[in-house]
C-alpha positions as CSV (number, residue, x, y, z in Angstrom):
1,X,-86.0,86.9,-67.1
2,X,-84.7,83.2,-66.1
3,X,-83.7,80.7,-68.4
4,X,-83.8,76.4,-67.3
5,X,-82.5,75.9,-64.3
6,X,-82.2,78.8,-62.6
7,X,-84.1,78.0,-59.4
8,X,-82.0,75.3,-59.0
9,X,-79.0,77.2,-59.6
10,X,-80.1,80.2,-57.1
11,X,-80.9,77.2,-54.6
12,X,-77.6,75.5,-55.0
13,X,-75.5,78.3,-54.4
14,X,-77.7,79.5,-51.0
15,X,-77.3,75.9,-50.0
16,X,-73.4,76.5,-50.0
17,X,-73.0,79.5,-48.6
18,X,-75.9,78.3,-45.4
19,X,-78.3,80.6,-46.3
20,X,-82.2,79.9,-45.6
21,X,-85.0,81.3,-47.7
22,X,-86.6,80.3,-50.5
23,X,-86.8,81.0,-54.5
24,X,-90.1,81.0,-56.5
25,X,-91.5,81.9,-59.9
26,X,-94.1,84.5,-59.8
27,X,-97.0,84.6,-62.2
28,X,-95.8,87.5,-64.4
29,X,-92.5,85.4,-65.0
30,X,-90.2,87.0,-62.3
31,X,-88.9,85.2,-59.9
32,X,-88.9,86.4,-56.4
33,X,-85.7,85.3,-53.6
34,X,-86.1,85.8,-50.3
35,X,-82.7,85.2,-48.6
36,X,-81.6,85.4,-44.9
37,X,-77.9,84.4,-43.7
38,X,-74.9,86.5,-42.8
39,X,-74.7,89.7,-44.6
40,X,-71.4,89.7,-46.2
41,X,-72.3,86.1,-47.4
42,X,-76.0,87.4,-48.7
43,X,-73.4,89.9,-51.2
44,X,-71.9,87.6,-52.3
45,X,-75.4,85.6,-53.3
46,X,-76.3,88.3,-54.8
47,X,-73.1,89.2,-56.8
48,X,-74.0,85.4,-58.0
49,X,-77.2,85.9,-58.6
50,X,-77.0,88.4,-61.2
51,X,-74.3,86.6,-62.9
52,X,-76.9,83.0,-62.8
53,X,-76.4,80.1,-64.8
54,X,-74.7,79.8,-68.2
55,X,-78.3,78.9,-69.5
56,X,-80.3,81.5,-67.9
57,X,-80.3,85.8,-69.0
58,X,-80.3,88.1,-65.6
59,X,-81.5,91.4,-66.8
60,X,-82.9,93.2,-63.6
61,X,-82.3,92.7,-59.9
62,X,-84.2,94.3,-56.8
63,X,-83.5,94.3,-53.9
64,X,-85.3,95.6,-50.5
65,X,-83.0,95.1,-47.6
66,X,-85.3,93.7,-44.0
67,X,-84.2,93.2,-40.8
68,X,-83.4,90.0,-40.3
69,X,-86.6,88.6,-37.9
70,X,-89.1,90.3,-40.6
71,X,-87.1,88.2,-43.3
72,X,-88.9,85.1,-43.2
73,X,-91.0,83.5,-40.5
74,X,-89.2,81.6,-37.9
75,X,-90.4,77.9,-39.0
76,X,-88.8,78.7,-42.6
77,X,-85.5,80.3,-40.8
78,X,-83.4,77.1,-41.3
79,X,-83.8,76.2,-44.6
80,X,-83.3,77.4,-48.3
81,X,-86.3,75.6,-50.4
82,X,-87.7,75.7,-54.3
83,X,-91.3,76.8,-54.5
């Protein structure tokens, strides 16, 4: 579940810690992160993550770990956007 704001939030806290990727809502009211950066720095995204934004409820997290060059293709490899 996500509350107001949380793209931004996820978004924000990938911008500080140079990560690229992107973060969207999915139709059925997930919303899906793909995330590509330095591992121990993607931990402590995630750590973040599941915490999220005072206005926002995190109740499940998956992740699926990839090698890095099938993360994201290599136009997107630079950047962290909002879809």
């Amino acid at each position: 579940m996500q509350g107001v704001g949380f793209r931004w939030f996820v978004s924000r806290i990938a911008g500080a810690l140079n990560l690229s990727g992107y973060v969207t809502n999915r139709p059925e009211g997930t919303v899906e992160i793909v995330a590509r950066g330095d591992q121990n720095l993607l931990q402590d995204f995630v750590r973040q993550v599941r915490v999220g934004p005072r206005s926002s409820r995190v109740t499940h997290v998956q992740l699926r770990w990839n090698r890095p060059e099938d993360a994201l293709p290599s136009d997107e490899r630079s950047r962290f956007e909002i879809r």
